[in-house]
SEKE-26698 format. One record per residue (C-alpha): residue in one letter; x, y, z. Coordinates in Angstrom, 2 decimals, padded with zeros to 5 digits. Example, Ala and Ser with C-alpha at 12.3 -4.5 7.8 and 13.67 -1.06 7.14 Angstrom:
<site residuo="A" xx="012.30" yy="-004.50" zz="007.80"/>
<site residuo="S" xx="013.67" yy="-001.06" zz="007.14"/>
This chain:
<site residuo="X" xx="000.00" yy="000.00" zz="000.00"/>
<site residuo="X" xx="003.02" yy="002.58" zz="000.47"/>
<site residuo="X" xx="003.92" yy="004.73" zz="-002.52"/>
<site residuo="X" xx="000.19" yy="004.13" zz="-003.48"/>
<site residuo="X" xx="-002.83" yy="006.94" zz="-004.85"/>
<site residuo="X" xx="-005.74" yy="007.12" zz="-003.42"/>
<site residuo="X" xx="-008.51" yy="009.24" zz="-005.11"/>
<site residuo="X" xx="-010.81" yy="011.64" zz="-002.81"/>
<site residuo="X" xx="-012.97" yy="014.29" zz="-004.28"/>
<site residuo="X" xx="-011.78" yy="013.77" zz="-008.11"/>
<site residuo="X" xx="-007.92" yy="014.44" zz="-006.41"/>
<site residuo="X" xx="-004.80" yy="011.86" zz="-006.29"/>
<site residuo="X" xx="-003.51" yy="011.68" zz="-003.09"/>
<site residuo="X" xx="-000.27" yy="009.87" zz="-002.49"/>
<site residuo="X" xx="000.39" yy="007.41" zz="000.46"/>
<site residuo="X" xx="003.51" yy="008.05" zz="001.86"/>
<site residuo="X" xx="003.21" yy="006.75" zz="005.89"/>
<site residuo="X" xx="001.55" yy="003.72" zz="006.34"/>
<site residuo="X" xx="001.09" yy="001.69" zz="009.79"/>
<site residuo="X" xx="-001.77" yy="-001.11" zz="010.87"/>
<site residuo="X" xx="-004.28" yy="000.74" zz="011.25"/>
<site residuo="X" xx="-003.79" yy="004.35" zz="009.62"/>
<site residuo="X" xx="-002.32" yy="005.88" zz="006.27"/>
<site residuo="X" xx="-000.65" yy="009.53" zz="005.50"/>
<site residuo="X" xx="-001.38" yy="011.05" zz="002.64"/>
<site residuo="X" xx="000.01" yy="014.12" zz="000.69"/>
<site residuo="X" xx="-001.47" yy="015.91" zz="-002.04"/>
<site residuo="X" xx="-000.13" yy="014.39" zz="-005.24"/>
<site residuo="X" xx="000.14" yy="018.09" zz="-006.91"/>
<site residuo="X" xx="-000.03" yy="021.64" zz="-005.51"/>
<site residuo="X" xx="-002.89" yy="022.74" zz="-003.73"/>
<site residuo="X" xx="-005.32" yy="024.63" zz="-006.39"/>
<site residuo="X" xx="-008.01" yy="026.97" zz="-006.64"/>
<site residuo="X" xx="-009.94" yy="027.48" zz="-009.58"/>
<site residuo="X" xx="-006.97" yy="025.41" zz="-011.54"/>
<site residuo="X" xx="-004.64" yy="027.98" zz="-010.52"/>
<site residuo="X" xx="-001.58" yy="026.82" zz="-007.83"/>
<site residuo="X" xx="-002.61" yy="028.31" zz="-004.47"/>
<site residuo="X" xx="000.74" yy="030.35" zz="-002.93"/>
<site residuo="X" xx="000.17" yy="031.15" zz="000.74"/>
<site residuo="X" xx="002.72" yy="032.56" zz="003.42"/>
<site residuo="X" xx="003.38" yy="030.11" zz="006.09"/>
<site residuo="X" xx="002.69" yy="032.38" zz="008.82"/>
<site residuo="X" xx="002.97" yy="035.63" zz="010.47"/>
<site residuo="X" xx="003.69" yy="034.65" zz="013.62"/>
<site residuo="X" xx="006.65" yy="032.35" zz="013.65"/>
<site residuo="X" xx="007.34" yy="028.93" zz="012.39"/>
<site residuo="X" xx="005.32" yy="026.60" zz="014.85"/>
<site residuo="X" xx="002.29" yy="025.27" zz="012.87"/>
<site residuo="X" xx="-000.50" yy="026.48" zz="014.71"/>
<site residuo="X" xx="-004.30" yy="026.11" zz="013.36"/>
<site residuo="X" xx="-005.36" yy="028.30" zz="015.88"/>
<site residuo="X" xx="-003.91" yy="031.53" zz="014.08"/>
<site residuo="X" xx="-004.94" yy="033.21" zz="011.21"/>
<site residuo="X" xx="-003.07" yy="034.44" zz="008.76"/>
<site residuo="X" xx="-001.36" yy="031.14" zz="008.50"/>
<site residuo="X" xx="-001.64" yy="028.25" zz="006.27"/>
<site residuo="X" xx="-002.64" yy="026.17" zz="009.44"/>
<site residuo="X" xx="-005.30" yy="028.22" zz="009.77"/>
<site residuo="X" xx="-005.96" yy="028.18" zz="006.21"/>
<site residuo="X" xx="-005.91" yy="024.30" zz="005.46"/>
<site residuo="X" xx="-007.60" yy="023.17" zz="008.78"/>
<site residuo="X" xx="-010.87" yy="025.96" zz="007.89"/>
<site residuo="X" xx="-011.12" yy="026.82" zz="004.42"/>
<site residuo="X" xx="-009.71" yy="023.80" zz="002.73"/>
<site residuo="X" xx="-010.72" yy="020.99" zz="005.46"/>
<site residuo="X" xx="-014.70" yy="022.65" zz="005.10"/>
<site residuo="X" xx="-014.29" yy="021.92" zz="001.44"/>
<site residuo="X" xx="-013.53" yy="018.16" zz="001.40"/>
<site residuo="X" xx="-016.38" yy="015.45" zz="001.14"/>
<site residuo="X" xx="-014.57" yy="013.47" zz="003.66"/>
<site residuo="X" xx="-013.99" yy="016.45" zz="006.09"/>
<site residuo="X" xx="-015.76" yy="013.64" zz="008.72"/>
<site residuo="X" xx="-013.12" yy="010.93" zz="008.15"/>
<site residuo="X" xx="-009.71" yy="012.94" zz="008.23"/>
<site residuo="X" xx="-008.00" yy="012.10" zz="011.42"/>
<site residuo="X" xx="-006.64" yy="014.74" zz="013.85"/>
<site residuo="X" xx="-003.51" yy="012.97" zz="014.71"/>
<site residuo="X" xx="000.10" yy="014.34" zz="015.83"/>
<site residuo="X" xx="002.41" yy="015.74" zz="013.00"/>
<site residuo="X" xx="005.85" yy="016.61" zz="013.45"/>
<site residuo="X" xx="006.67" yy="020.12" zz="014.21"/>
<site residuo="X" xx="010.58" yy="020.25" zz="015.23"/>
<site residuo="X" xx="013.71" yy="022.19" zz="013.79"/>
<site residuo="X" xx="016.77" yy="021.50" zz="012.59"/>
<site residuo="X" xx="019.96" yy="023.56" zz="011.98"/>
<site residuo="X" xx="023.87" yy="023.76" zz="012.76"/>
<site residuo="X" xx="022.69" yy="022.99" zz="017.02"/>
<site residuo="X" xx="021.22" yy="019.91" zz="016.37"/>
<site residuo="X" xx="023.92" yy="018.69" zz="013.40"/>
<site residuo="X" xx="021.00" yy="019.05" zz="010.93"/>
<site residuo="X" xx="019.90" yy="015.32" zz="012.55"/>
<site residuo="X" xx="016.52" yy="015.29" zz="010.77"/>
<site residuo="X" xx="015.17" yy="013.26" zz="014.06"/>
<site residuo="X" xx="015.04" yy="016.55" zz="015.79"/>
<site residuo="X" xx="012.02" yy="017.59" zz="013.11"/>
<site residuo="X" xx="010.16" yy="014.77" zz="015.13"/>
<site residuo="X" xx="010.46" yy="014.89" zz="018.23"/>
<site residuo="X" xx="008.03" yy="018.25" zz="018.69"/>
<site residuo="X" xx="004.82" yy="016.94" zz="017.36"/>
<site residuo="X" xx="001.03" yy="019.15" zz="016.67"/>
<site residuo="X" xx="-002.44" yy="017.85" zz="016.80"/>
<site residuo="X" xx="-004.20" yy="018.76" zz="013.76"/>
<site residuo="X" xx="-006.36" yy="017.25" zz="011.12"/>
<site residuo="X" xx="-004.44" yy="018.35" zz="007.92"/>
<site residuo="X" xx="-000.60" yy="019.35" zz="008.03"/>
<site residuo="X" xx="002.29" yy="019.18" zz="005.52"/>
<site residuo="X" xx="005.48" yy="017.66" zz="005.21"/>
<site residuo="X" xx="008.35" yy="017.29" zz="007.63"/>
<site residuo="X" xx="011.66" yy="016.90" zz="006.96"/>
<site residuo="X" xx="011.74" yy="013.84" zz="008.96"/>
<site residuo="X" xx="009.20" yy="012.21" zz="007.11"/>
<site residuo="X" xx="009.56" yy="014.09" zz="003.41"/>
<site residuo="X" xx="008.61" yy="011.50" zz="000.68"/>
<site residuo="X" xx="010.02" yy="013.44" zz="-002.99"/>
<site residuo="X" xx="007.40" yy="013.61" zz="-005.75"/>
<site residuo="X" xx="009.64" yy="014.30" zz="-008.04"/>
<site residuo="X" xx="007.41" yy="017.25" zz="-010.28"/>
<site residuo="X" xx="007.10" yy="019.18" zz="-006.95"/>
<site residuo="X" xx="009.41" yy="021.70" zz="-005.76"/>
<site residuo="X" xx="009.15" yy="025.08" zz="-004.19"/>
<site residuo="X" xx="007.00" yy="024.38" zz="-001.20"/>
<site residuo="X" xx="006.85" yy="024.46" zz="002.54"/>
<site residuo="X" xx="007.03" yy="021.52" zz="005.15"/>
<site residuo="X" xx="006.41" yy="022.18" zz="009.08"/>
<site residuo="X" xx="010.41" yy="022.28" zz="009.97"/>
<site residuo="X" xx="011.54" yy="025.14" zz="011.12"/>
<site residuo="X" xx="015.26" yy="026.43" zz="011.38"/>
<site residuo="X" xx="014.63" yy="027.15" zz="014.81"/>
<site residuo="X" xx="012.20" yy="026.87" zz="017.77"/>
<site residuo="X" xx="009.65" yy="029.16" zz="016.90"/>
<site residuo="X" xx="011.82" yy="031.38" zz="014.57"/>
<site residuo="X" xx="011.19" yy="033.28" zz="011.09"/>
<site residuo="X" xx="012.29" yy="030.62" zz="008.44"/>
<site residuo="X" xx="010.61" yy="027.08" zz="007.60"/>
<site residuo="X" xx="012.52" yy="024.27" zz="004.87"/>
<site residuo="X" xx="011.25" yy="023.98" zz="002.06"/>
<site residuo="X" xx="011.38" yy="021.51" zz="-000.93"/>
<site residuo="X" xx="013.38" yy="022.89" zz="-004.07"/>
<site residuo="X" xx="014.20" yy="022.12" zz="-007.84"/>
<site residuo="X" xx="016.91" yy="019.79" zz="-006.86"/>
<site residuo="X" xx="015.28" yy="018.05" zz="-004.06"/>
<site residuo="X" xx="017.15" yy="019.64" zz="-000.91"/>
<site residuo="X" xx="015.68" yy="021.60" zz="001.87"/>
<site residuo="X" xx="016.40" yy="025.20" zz="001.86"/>
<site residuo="X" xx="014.94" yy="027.80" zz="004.29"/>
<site residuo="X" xx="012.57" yy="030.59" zz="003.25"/>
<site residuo="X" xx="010.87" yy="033.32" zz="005.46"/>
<site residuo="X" xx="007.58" yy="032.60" zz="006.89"/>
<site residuo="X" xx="006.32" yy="035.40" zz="005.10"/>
<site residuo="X" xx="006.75" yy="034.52" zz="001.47"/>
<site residuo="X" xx="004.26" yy="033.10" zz="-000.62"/>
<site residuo="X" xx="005.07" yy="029.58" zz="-002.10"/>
<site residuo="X" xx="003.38" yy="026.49" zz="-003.47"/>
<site residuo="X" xx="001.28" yy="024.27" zz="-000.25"/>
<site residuo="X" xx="001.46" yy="020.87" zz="-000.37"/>
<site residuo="X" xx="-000.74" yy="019.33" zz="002.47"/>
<site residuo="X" xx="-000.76" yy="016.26" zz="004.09"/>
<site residuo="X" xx="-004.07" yy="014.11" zz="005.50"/>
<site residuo="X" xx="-004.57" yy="011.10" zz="008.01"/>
<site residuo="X" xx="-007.28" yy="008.09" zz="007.17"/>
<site residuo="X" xx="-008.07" yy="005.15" zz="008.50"/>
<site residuo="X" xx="-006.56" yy="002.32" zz="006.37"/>
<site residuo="X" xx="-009.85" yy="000.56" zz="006.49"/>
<site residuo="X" xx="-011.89" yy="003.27" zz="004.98"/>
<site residuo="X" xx="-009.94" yy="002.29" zz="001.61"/>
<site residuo="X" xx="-011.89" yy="-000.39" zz="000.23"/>
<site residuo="X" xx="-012.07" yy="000.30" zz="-003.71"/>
<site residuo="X" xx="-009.47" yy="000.24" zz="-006.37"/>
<site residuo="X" xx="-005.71" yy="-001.49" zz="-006.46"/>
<site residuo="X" xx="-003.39" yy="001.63" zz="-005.78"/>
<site residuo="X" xx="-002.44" yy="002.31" zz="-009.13"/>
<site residuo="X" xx="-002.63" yy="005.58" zz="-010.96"/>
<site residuo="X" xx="-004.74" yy="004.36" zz="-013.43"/>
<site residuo="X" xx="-007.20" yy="002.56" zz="-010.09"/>
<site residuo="X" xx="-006.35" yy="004.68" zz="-006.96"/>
<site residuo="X" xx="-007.81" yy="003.47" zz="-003.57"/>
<site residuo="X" xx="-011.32" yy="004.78" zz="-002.96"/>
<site residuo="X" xx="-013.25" yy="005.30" zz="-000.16"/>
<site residuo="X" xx="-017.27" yy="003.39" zz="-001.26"/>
């Protein structure tokens, strides 16, 4: 099942976590609105993920885009990893995970970051620092590079289902799971 598309809403979704009883998902393509990529600052706070604040994608994909999906009922409000890494902690990517946030949709974390290879320029939730003013992001040649909190760049977001819910299809692009 890992590596595997699962179709919600007429949208590919990619599994990239997988564990007995529950399955990650990210967003096979940018976010979109009206077929146009949807660019949103991360925050203008700091660079915790916090769905509490507006002004922040947080805010933004656990309202707006959560109260769009069908399915809104079946996402999962689970803990996502919310650390930082930089030149303190060695740049060990296991520091991105060991500060985690309860929320129902999240993005990316360094720790966790599974490449689809036709999407660059966006954010994940790991900060350079504990609550500071730049987040990694995802560039043309695959590396993490930090950008201010306050630029707008592509959103790739990140779901939790239960793996049970999955009942239709084999995986495949051409048959992604489906939910009946």
């Amino acid at each position: 099942m890992g590596s595997s598309y699962v179709k919600i809403d007429n949208t590919l979704w990619r599994i990239y976590k997988i564990n007995d009883t529950e399955v990650r998902l990210m967003l096979n393509d940018y976010l979109k609105t009206n077929n146009q990529n949807l660019t949103y600052n991360y925050s203008t706070i700091n660079s915790y993920y916090n769905d509490t604040k507006q002004n922040s994608i947080a805010y933004y994909l656990n309202k707006t885009f959560l109260n769009n999906l069908s399915i809104k009922d079946k996402i999962k409000e689970v803990s996502w990893p919310n650390g930082y890494i930089n030149q303190d902690t060695s740049y060990d990517y296991t520091y991105s995970l060991k500060d985690t946030i309860d929320s129902k949709v999240a993005l990316m974390s360094i720790g966790d970051i599974y490449l689809n290879s036709e999407l660059t320029n966006y954010y994940t939730m790991t900060g350079s620092s504990n609550r500071g003013s730049m987040v990694y992001t995802i560039q043309k040649d695959k590396k993490p590079y930090t950008k201010g909190i306050n630029q707008k760049i592509n959103i790739v977001p990140t779901i939790s289902l239960d793996k049970e819910l999955l009942t239709k299809g084999n995986g495949t692009y051409d048959s992604p799971y489906e939910m009946e």
